[in-house]
Z-matrix of the N, CA and C atoms (Angstrom, degrees):
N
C 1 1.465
C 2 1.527 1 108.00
N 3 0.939 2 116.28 1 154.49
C 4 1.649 3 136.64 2 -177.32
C 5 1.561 4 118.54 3 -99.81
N 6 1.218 5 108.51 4 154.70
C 7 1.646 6 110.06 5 163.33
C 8 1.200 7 110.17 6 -88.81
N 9 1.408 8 116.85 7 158.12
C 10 1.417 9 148.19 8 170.42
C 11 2.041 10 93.51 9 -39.65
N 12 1.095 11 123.28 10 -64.02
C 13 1.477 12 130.75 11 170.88
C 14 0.971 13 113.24 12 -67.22
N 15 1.272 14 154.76 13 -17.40
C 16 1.315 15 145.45 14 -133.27
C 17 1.535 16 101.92 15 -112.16
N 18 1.380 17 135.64 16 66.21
C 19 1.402 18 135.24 17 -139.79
C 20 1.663 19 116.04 18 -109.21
N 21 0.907 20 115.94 19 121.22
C 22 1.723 21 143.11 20 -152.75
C 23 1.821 22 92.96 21 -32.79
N 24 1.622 23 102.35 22 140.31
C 25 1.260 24 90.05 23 175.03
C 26 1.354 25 103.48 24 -124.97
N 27 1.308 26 138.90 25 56.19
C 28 1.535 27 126.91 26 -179.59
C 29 2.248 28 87.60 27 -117.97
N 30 1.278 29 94.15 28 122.61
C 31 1.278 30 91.40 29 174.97
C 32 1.717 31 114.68 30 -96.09
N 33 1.428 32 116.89 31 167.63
C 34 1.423 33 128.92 32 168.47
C 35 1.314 34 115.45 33 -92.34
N 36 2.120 35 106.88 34 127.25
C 37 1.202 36 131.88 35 -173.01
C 38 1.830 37 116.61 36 -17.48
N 39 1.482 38 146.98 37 112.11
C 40 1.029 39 133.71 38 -146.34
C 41 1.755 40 92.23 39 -74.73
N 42 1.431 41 115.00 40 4.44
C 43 1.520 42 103.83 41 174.76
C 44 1.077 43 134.76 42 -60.25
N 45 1.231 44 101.87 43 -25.98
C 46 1.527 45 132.18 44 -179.79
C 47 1.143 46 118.57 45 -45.10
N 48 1.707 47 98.49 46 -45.41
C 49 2.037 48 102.35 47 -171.67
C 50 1.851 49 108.83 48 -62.28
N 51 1.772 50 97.37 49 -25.54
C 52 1.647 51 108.19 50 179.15
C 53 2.302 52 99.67 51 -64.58
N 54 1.087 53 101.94 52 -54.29
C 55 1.876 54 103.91 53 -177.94
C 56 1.015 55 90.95 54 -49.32
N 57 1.136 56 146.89 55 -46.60
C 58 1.678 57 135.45 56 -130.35
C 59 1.398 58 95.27 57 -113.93
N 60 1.173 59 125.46 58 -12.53
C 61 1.659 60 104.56 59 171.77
C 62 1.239 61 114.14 60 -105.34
N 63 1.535 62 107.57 61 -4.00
C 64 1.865 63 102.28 62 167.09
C 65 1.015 64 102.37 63 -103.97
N 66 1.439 65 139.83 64 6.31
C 67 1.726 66 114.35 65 147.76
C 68 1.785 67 99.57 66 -101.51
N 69 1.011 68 112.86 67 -9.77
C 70 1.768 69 91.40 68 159.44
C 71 1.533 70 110.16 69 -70.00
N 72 1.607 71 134.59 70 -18.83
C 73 1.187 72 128.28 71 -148.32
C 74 1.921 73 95.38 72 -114.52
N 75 1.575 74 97.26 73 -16.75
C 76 1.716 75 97.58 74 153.24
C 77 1.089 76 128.76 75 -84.20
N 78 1.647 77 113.88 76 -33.03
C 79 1.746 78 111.09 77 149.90
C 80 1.397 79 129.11 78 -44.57
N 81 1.728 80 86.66 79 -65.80
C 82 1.599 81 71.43 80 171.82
C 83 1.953 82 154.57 81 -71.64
N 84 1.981 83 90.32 82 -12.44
C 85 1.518 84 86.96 83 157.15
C 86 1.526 85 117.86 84 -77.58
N 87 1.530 86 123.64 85 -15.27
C 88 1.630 87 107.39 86 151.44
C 89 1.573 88 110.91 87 -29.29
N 90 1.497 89 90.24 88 -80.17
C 91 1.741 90 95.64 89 -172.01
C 92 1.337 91 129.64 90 -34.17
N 93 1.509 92 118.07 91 -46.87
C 94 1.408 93 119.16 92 153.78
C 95 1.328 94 132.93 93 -37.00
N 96 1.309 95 107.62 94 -51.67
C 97 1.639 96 120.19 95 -174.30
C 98 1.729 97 101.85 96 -68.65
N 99 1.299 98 110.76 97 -46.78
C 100 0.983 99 103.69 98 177.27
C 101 1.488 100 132.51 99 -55.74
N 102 2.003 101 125.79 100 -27.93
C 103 0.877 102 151.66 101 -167.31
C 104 1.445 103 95.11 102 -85.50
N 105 1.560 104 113.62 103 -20.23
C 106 1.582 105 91.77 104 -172.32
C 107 1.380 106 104.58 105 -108.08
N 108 1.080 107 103.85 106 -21.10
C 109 1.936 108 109.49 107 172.99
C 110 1.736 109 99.89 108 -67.26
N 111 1.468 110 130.96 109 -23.56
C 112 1.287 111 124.08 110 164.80
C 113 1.572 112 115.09 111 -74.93
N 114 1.312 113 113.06 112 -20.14
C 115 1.419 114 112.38 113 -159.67
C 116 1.588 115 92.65 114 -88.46
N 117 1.749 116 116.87 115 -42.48
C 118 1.242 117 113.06 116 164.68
C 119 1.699 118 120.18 117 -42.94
N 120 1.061 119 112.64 118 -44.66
C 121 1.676 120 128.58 119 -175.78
C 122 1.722 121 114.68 120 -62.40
N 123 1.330 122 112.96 121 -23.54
C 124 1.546 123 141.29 122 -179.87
C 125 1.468 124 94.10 123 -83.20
N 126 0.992 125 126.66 124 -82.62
C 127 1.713 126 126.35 125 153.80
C 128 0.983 127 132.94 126 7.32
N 129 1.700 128 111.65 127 -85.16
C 130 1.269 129 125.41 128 167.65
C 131 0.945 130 141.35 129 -23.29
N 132 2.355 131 94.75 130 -62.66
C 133 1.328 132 99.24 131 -159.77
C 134 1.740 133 92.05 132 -93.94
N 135 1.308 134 125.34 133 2.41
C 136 1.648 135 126.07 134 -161.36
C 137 1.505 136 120.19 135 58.49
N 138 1.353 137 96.32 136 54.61
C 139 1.931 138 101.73 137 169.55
C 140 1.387 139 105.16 138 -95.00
N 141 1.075 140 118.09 139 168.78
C 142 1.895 141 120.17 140 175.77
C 143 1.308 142 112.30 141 -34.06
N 144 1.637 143 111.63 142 146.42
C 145 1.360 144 104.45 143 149.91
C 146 1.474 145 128.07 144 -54.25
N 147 1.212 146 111.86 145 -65.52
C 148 1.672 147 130.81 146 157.95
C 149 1.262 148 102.08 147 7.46
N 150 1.260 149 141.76 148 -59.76
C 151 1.342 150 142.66 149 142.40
C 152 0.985 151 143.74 150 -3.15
N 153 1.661 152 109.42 151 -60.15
C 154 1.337 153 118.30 152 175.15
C 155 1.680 154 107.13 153 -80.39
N 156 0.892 155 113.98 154 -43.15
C 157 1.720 156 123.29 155 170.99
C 158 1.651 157 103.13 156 -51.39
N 159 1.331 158 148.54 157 -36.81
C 160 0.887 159 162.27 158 -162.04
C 161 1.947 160 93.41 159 -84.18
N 162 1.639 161 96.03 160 -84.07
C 163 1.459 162 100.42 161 -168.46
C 164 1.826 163 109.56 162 -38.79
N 165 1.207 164 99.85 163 -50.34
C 166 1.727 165 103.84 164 170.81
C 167 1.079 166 144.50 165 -62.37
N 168 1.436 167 116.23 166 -25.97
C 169 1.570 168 119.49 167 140.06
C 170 1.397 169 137.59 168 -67.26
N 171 1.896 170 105.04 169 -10.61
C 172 1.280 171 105.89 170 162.08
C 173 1.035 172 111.02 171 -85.36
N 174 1.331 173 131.66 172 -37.77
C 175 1.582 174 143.18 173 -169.67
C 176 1.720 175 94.67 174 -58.80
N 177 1.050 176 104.20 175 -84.37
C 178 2.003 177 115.26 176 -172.94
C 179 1.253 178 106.92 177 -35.97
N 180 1.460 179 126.21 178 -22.76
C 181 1.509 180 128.62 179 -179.88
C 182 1.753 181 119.48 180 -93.88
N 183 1.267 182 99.39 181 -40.90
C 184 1.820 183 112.36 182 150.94
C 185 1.489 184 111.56 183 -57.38
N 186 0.901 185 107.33 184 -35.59
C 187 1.781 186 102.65 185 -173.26
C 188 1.476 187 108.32 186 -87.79
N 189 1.224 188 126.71 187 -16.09
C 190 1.224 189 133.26 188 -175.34
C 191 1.857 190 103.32 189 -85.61
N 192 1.283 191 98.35 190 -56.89
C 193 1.557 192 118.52 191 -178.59
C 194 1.427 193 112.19 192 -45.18
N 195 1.609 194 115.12 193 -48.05
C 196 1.340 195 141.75 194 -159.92
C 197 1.715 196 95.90 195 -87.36
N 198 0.835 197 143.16 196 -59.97
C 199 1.883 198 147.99 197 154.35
C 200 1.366 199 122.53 198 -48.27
N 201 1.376 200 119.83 199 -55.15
C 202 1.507 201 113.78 200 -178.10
C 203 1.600 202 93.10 201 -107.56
N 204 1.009 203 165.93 202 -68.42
C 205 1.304 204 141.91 203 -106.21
C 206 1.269 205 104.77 204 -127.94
N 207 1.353 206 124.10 205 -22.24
C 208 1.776 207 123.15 206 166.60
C 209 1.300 208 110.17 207 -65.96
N 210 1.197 209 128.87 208 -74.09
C 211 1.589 210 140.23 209 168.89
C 212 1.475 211 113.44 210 -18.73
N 213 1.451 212 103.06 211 -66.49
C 214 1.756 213 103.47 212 175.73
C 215 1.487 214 121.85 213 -39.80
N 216 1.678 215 98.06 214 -51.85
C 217 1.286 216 99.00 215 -159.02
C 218 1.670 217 106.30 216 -79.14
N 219 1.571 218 116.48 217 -33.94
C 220 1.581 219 125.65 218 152.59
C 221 1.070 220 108.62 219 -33.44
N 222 1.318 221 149.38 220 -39.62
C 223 1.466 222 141.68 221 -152.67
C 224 1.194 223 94.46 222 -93.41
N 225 1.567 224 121.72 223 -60.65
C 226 1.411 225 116.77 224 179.73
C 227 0.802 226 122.60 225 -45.75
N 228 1.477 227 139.69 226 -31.16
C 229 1.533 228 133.04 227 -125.41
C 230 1.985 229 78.25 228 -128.26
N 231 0.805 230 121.07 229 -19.08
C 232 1.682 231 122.11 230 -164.67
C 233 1.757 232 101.85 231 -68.51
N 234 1.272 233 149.51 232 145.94
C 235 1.242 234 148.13 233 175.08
C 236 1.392 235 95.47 234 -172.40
N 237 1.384 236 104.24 235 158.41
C 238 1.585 237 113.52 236 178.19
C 239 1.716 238 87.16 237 -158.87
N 240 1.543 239 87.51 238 172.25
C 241 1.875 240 110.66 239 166.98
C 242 1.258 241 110.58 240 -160.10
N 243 1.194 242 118.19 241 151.18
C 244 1.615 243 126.52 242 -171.26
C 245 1.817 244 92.59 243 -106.84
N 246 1.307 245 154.62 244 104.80
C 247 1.175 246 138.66 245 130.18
C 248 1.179 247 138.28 246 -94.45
N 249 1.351 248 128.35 247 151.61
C 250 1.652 249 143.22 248 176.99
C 251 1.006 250 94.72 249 0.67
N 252 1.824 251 127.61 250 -66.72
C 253 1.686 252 99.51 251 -147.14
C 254 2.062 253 90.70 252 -128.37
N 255 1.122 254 104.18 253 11.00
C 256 1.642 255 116.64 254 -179.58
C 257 1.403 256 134.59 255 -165.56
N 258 1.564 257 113.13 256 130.31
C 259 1.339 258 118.25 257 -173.29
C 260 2.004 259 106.71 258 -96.08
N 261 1.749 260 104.82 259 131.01
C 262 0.894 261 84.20 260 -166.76
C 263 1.812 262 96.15 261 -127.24
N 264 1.321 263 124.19 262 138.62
C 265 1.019 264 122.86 263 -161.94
C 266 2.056 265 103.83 264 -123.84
N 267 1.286 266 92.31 265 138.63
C 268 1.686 267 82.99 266 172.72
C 269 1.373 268 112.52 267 -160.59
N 270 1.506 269 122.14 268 128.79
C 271 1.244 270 145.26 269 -147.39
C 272 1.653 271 135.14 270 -151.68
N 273 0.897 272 123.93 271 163.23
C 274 1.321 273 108.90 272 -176.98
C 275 2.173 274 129.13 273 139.15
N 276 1.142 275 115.72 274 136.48
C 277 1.332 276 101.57 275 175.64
C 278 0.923 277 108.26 276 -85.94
N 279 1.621 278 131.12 277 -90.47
C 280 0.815 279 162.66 278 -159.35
C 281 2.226 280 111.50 279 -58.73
N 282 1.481 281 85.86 280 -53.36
C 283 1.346 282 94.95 281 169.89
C 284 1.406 283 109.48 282 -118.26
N 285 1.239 284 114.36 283 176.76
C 286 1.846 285 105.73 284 170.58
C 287 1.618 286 100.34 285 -117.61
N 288 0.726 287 142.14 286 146.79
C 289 1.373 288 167.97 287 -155.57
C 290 2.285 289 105.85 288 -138.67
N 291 0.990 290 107.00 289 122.69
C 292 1.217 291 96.49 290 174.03
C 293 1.995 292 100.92 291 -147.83
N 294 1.149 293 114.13 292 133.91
C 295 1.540 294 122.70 293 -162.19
C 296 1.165 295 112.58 294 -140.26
N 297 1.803 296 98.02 295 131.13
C 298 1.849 297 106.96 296 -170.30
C 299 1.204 298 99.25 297 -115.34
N 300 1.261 299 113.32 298 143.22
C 301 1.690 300 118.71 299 -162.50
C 302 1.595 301 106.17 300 -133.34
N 303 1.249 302 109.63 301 87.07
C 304 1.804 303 102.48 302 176.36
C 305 1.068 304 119.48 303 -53.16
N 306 1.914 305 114.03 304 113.52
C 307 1.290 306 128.86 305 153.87
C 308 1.940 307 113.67 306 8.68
N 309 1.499 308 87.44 307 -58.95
C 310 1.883 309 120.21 308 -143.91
C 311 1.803 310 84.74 309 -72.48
N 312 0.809 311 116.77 310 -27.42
C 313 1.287 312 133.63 311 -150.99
C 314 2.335 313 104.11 312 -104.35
N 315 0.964 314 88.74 313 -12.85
C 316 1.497 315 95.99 314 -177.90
C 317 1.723 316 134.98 315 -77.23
N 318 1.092 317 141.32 316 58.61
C 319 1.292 318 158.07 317 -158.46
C 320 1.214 319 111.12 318 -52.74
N 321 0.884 320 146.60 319 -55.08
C 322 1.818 321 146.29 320 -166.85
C 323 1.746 322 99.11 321 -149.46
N 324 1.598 323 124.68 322 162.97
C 325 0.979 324 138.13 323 160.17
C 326 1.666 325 122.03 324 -142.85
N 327 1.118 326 102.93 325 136.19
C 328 1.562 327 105.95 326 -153.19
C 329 1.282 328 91.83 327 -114.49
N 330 1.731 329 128.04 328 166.77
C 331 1.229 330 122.73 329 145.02
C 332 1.527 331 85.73 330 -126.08
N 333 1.644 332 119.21 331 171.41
C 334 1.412 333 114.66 332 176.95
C 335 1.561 334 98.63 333 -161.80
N 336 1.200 335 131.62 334 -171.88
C 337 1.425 336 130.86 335 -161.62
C 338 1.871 337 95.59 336 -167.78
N 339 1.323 338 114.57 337 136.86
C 340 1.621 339 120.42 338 150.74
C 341 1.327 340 110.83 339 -102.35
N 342 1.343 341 113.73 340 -165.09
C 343 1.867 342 106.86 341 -173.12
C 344 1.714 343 97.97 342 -89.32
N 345 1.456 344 127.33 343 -13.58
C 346 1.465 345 104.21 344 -175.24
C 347 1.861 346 100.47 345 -93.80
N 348 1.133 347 115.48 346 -34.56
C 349 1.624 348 100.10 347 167.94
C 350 1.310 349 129.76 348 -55.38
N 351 1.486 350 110.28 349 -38.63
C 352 1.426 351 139.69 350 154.75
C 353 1.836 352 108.30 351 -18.89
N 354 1.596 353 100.38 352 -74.71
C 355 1.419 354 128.30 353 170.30
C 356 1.238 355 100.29 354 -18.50
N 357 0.963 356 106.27 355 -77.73
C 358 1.735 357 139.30 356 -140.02
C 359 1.788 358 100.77 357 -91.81
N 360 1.587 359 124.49 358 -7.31
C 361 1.006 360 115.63 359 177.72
C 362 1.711 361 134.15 360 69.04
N 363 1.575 362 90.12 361 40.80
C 364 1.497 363 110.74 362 -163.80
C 365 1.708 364 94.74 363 -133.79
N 366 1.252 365 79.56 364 166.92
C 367 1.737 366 109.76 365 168.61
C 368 1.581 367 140.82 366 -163.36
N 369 1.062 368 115.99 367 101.07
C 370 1.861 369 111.32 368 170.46
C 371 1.883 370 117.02 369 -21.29
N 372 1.003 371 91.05 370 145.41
C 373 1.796 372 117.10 371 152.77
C 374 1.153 373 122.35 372 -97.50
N 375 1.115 374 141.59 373 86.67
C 376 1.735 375 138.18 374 -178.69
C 377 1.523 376 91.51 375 -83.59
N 378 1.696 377 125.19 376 136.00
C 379 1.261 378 139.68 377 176.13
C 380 1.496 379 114.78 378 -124.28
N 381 1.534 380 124.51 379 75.50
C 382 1.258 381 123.72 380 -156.93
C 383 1.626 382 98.48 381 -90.52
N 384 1.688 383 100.81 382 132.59
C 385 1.745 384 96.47 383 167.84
C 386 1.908 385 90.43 384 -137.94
N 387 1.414 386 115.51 385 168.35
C 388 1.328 387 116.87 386 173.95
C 389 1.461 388 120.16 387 -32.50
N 390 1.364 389 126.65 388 -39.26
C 391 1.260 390 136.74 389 -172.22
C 392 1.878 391 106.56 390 -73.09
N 393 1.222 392 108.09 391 -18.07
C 394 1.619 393 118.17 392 171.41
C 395 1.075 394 126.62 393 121.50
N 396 1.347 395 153.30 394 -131.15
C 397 1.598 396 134.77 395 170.34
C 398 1.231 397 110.35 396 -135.17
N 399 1.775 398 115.27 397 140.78
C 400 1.037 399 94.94 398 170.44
C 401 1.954 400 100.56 399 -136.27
N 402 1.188 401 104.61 400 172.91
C 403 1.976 402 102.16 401 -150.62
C 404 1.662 403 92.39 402 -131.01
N 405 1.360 404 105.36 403 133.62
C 406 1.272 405 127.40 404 176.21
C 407 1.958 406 98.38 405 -97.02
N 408 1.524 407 124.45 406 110.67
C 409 1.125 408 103.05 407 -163.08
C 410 1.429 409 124.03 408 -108.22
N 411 1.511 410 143.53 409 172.77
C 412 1.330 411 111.98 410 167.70
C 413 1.118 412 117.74 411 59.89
N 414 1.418 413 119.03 412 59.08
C 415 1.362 414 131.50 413 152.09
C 416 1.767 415 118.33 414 -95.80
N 417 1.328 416 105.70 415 178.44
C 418 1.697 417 102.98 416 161.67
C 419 1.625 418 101.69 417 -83.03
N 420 1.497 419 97.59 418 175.86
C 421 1.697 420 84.72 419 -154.72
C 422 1.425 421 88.97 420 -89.30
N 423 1.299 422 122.19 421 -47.59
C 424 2.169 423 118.09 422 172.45
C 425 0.951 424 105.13 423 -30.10
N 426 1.436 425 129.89 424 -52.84
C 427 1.637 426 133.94 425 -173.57
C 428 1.347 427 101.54 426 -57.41
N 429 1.212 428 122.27 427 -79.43
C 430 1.344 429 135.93 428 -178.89
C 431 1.889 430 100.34 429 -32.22
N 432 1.259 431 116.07 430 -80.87
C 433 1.151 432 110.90 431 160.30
C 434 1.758 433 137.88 432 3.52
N 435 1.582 434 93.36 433 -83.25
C 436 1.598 435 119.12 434 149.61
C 437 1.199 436 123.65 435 -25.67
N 438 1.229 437 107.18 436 -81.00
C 439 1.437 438 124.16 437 177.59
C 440 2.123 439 113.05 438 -41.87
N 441 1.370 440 102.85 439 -60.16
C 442 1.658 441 103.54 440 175.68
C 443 1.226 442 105.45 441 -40.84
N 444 1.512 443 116.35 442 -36.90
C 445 1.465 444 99.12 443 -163.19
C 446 0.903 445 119.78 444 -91.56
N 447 1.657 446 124.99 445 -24.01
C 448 1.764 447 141.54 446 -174.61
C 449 1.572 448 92.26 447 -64.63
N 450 1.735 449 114.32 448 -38.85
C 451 1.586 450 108.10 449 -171.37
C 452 1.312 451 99.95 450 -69.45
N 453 1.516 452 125.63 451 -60.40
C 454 1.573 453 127.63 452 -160.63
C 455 1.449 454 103.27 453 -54.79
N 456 1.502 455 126.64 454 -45.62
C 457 1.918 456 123.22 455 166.01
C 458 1.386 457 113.38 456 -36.13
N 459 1.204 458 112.00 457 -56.77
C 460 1.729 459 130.72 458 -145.33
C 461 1.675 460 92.32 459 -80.97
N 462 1.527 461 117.88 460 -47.23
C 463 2.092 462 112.41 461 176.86
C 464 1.166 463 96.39 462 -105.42
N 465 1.473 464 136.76 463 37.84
C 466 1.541 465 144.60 464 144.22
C 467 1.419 466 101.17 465 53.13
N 468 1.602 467 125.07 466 63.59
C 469 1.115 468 131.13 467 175.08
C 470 1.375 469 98.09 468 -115.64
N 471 1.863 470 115.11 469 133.97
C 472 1.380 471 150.11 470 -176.34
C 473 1.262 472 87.02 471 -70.86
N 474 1.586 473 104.21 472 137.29
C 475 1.462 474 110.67 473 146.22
C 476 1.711 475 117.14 474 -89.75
N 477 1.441 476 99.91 475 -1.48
C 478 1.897 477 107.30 476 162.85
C 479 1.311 478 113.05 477 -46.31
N 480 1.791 479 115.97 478 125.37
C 481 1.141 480 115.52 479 -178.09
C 482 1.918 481 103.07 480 -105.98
């Protein structure tokens, strides 16, 4: 068992910070598109410019935040550990979030891939127990690999289907 401080030190693949800024950089051309379908709407209806200068410095600054500066600080802040009788994961921007997951307690283990982890030669951990799943993400995929299985040994889950 661990202390209250004593905070997980296995970090996530530094590839990750590469996944995470091209779906921050698909968020954030949301945000753009969206800024200009408002800027069209400023137009239309003839409200101030002031507006459009406004919506677009929020937009360019969301989009910036959402691509470079979420991801980074996600990457850092991301840690996990696999032990004897608990996996403990802790994460977060804004807040930190940190989660202990009894072994005893562990139902299925997944690894899975989208096309930008894919890219990048990564893969999630999905850790499903009754309480719901939770995913260690952006690993290398051996690791990732590895890891499913050290968990599925360790809460004595069958690969019997």
């Amino acid at each position: 068992m661990t202390s209250a401080g004593d905070a997980p030190s296995e970090r996530i693949d530094p590839r990750a910070l590469r996944a995470w800024r091209v779906r921050g950089a698909i968020e954030g051309g949301i945000v753009i598109a969206t800024a200009g379908l408002a800027s069209w709407l400023v137009v239309r209806f003839q409200l101030p410019w002031l507006l459009i200068v406004l919506v677009w410095v929020v937009a360019l600054v969301a989009a910036w935040v959402l691509a470079w500066l979420v991801p980074r600080i996600r990457w850092e802040r991301w840690r996990y550990r696999i032990g004897e009788r608990q996996i403990e994961l802790q994460r977060g921007v804004l807040v930190i979030t940190r989660t202990l997951i009894p072994l005893a307690r562990v139902q299925h283990v997944d690894t899975k891939q989208g096309p930008i982890l894919r890219f990048y030669g990564l893969a999630s951990v999905a850790i499903a127990t009754a309480a719901g799943t939770a995913e260690i993400p952006a690993l290398a995929v051996d690791e990732a690999q590895r890891l499913r299985d050290q968990i599925a040994q360790l809460a004595g889950v069958s690969e019997d289907v």
